[in-house]
KEBADREN-128043 format. One record per residue (C-alpha): x, z, y; residue in three letters; residue number from 1. Coordinates in pm, 1 decimal. Example, Ala and Ser with C-alpha at 12.3 -4.5 7.8 and 13.67 -1.06 7.14 Angstrom:
BEGIN
((1230.0; 780.0; -450.0); ALA; 1)
((1367.0; 714.0; -106.0); SER; 2)
***
This chain:
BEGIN
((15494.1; 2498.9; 1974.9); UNK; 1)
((15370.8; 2774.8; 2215.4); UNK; 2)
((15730.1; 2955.0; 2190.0); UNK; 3)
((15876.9; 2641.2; 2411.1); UNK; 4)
((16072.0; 2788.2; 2677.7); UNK; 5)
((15881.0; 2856.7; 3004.3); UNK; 6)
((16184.9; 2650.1; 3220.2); UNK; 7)
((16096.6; 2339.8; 2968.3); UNK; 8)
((15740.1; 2346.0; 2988.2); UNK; 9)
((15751.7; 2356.3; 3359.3); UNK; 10)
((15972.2; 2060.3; 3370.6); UNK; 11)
((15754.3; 1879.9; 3159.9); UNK; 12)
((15449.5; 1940.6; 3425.8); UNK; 13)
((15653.8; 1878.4; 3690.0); UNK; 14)
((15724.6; 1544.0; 3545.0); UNK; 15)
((15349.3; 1444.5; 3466.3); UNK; 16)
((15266.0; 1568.0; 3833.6); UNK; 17)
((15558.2; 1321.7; 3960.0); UNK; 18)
((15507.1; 1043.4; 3716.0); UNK; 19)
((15162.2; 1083.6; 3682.8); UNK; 20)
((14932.8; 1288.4; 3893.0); UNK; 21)
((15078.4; 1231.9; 4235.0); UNK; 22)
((15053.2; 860.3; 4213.3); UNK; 23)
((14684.5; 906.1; 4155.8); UNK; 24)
((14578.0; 1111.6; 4408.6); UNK; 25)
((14762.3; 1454.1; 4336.1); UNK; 26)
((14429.6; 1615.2; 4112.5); UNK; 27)
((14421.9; 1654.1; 3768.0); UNK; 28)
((14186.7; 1872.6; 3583.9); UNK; 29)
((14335.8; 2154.5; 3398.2); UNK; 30)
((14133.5; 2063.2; 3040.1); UNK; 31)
((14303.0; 1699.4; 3061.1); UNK; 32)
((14636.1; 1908.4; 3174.8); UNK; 33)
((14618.3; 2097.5; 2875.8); UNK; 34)
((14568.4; 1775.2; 2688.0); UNK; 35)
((14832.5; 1568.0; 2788.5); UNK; 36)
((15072.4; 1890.6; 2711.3); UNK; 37)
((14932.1; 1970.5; 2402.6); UNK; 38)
((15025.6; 1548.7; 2304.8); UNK; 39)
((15376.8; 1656.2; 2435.9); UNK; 40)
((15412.4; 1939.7; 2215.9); UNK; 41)
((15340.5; 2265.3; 2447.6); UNK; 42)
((15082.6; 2493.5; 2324.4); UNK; 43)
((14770.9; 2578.2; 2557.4); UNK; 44)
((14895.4; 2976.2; 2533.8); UNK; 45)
((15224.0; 2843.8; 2645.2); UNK; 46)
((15082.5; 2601.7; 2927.1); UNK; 47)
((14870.9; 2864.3; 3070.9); UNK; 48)
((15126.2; 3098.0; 3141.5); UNK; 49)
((15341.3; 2830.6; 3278.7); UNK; 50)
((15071.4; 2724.9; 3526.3); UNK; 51)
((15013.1; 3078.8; 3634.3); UNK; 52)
((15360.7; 3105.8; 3718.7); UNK; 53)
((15385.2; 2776.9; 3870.5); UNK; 54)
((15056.3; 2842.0; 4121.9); UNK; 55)
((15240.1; 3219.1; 4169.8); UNK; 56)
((15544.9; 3071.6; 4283.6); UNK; 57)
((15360.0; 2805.1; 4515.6); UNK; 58)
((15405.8; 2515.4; 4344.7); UNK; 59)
((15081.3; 2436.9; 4219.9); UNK; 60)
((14729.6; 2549.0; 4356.6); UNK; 61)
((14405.3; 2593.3; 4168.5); UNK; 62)
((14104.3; 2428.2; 4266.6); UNK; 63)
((13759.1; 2491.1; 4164.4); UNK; 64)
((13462.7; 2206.2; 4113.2); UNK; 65)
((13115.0; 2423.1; 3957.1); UNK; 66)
((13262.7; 2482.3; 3587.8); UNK; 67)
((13500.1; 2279.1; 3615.0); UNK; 68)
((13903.2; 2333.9; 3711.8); UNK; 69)
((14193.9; 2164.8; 3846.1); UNK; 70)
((14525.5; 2136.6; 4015.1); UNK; 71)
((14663.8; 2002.0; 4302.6); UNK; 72)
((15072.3; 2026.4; 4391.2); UNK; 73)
((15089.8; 2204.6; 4732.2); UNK; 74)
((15270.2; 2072.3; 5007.4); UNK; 75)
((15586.8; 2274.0; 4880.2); UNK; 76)
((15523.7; 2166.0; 4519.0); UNK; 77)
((15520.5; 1760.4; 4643.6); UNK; 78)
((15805.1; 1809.7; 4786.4); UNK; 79)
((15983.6; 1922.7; 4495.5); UNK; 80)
((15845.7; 1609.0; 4277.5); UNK; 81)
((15952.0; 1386.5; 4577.5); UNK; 82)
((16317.3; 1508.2; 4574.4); UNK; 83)
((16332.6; 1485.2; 4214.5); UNK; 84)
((16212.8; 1125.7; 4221.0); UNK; 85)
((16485.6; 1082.0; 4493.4); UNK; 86)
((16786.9; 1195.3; 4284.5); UNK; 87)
((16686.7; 987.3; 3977.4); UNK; 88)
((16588.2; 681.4; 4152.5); UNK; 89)
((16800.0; 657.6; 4457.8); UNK; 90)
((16991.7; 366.6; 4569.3); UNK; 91)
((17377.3; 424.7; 4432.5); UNK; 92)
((17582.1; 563.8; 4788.8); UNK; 93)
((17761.7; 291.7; 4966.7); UNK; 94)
((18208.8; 440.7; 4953.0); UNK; 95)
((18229.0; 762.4; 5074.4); UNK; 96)
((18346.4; 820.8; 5386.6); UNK; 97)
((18511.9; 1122.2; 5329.8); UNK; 98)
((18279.1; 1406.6; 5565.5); UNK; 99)
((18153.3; 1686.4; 5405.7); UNK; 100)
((17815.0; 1872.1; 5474.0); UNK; 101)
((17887.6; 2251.7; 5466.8); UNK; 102)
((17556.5; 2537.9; 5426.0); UNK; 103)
((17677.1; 2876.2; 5532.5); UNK; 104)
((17425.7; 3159.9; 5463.6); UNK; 105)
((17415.8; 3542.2; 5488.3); UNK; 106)
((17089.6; 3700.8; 5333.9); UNK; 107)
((17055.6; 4097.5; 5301.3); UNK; 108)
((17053.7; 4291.3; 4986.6); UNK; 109)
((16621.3; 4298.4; 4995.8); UNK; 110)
((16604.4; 3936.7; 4999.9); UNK; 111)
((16809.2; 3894.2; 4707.2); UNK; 112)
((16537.4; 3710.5; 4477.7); UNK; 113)
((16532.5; 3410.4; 4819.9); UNK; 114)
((16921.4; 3404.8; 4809.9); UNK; 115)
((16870.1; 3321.2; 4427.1); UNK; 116)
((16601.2; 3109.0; 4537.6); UNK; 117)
((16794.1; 2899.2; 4790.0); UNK; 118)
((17122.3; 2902.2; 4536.1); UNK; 119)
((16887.8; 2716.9; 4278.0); UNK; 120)
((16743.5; 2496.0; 4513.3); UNK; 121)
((17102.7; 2381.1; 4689.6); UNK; 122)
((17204.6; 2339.7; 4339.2); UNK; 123)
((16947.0; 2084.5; 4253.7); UNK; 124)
((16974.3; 1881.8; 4604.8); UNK; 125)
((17355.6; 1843.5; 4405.6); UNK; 126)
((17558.2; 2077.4; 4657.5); UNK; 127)
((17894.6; 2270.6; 4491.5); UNK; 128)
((18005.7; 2631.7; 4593.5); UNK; 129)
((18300.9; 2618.6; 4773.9); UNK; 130)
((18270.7; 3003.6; 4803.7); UNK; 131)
((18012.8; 3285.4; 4824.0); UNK; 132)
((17724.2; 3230.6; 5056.3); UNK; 133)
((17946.0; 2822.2; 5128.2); UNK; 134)
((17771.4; 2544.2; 4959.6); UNK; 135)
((17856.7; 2170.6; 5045.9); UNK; 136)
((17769.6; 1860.2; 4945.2); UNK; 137)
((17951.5; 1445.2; 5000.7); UNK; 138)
((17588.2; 1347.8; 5110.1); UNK; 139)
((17373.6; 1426.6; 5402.0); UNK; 140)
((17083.1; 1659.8; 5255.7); UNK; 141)
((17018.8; 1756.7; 5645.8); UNK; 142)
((16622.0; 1638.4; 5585.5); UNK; 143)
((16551.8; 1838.4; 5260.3); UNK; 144)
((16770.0; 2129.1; 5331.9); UNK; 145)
((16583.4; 2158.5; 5682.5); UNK; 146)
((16237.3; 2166.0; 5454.5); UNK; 147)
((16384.8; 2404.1; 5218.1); UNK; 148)
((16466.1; 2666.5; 5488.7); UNK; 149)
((16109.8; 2631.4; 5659.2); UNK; 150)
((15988.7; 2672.1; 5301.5); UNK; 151)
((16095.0; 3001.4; 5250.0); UNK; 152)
((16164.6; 3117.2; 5583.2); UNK; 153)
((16558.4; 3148.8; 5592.7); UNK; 154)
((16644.9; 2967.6; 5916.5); UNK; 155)
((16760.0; 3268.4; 6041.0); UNK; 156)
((16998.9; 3356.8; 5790.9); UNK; 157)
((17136.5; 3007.0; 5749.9); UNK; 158)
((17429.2; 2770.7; 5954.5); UNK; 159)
((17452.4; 2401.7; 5881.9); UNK; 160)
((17737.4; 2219.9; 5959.4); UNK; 161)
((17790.4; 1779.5; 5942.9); UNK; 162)
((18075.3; 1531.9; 5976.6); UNK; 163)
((18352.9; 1803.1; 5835.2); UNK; 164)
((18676.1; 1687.9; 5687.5); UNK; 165)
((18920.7; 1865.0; 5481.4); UNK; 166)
((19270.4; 1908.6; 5660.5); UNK; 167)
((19577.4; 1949.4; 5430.7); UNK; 168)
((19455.8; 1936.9; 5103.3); UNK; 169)
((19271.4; 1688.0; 4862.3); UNK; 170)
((18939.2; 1615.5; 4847.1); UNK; 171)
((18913.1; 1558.4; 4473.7); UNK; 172)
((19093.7; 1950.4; 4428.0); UNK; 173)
((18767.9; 2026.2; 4626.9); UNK; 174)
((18535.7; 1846.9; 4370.7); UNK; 175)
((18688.3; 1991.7; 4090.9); UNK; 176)
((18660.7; 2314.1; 4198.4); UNK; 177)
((18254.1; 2300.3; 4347.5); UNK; 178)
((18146.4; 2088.4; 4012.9); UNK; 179)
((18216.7; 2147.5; 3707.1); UNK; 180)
((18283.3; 1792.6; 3579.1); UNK; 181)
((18375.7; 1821.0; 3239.2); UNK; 182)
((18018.2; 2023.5; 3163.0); UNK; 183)
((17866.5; 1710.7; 3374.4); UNK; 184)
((18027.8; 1421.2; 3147.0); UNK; 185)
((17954.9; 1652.4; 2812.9); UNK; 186)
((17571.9; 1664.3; 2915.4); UNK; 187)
((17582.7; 1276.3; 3010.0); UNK; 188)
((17766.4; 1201.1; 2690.1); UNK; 189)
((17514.2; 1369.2; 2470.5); UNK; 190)
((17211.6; 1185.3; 2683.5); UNK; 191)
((17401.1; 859.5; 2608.2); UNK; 192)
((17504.0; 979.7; 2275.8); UNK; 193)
((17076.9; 1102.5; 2152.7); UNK; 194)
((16920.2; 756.1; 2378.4); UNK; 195)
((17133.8; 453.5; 2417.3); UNK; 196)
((17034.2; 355.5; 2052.9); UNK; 197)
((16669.0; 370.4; 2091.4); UNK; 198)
((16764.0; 168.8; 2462.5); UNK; 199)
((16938.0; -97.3; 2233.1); UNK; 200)
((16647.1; -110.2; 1986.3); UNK; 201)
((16373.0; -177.1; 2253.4); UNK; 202)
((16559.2; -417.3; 2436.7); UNK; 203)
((16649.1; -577.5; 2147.6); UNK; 204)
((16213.0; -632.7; 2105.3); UNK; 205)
((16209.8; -786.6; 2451.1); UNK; 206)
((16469.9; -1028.3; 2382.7); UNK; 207)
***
């Protein structure tokens, strides 16, 4: 399957770093790389490429031992995996309190690939667009969003602002407009819809 999308295969890696590389020390040699992609249906040609992208975008650096090859997630790359874990495994938020956390940015015209960048990135720490170059978000993200801008150097081109509340209008309006909910519950719905049997079946063989 070497025509797997390159977005897909770097998920998958991303998820064998998180699940299963970081825990152990962060170092896996590429050959058993390779190997445990191959078993999860990704071609080597397809792999490679994906790893070359991944160490060009700093996510992943090589590391050399005589003959022999490996990887290591850099300090960017961890940080990544660490978030990811964070959003799939957090604690559910206590009742909202109603304060919004608001990202206001302003990037030139030749830093265009960063402002895509940062979009992407806001995006996956969950904040909605309330409007070009105004992202916010119900939860305080101050931590990883304060990473993210030493990351790619955009602390200069970027206002953060905590503890906002909306004045004269409704809050869910807001949501509705930021998120696009029905996509959301579609996407969760055909999760539910493709796993919940094969949930039933195994627990069903622990019982």
């Amino acid at each position: 399957m070497s025509g797997r999308p390159h977005l897909q295969t770097q998920f998958i890696i991303f998820v064998l770093f998180g699940d299963i590389v970081a825990p152990r020390g962060g170092r896996v040699w590429t050959a058993s790389l390779l190997q445990m992609l191959e078993v999860l249906g990704v071609g080597e040609r397809a792999a490679r490429s994906t790893l070359s992208r991944m160490r060009r975008n700093g996510w992943l650096k090589p590391d050399k031992d005589g003959r022999h090859s490996a990887y290591n997630l850099t300090v960017r790359g961890r940080r990544l995996v660490e978030e990811g874990g964070q959003r799939i495994f957090e604690a559910r938020k206590p009742e909202w309190g109603g304060e919004w956390y608001q990202i206001v940015y302003s990037l030139p015209e030749n830093k265009r690939k960063l402002r895509n960048v940062l979009r992407k990135r806001l995006t996956w720490l969950g904040f909605g667009r309330l409007a070009p170059g105004t992202w916010i978000s119900p939860h305080n993200r101050h931590a990883e969003v304060e990473a993210l801008l030493d990351d790619f150097g955009l602390r200069n081109y970027v206002e953060l602002f905590a503890g906002l509340r909306l004045v004269g209008g409704d809050d869910r309006d807001v949501v509705e407009r930021c998120w696009d909910l029905k996509s959301l519950n579609h996407l969760y719905q055909r999760f539910l819809s493709k796993w919940e049997p094969n949930y039933h079946r195994c627990a069903e063989t622990l019982v």
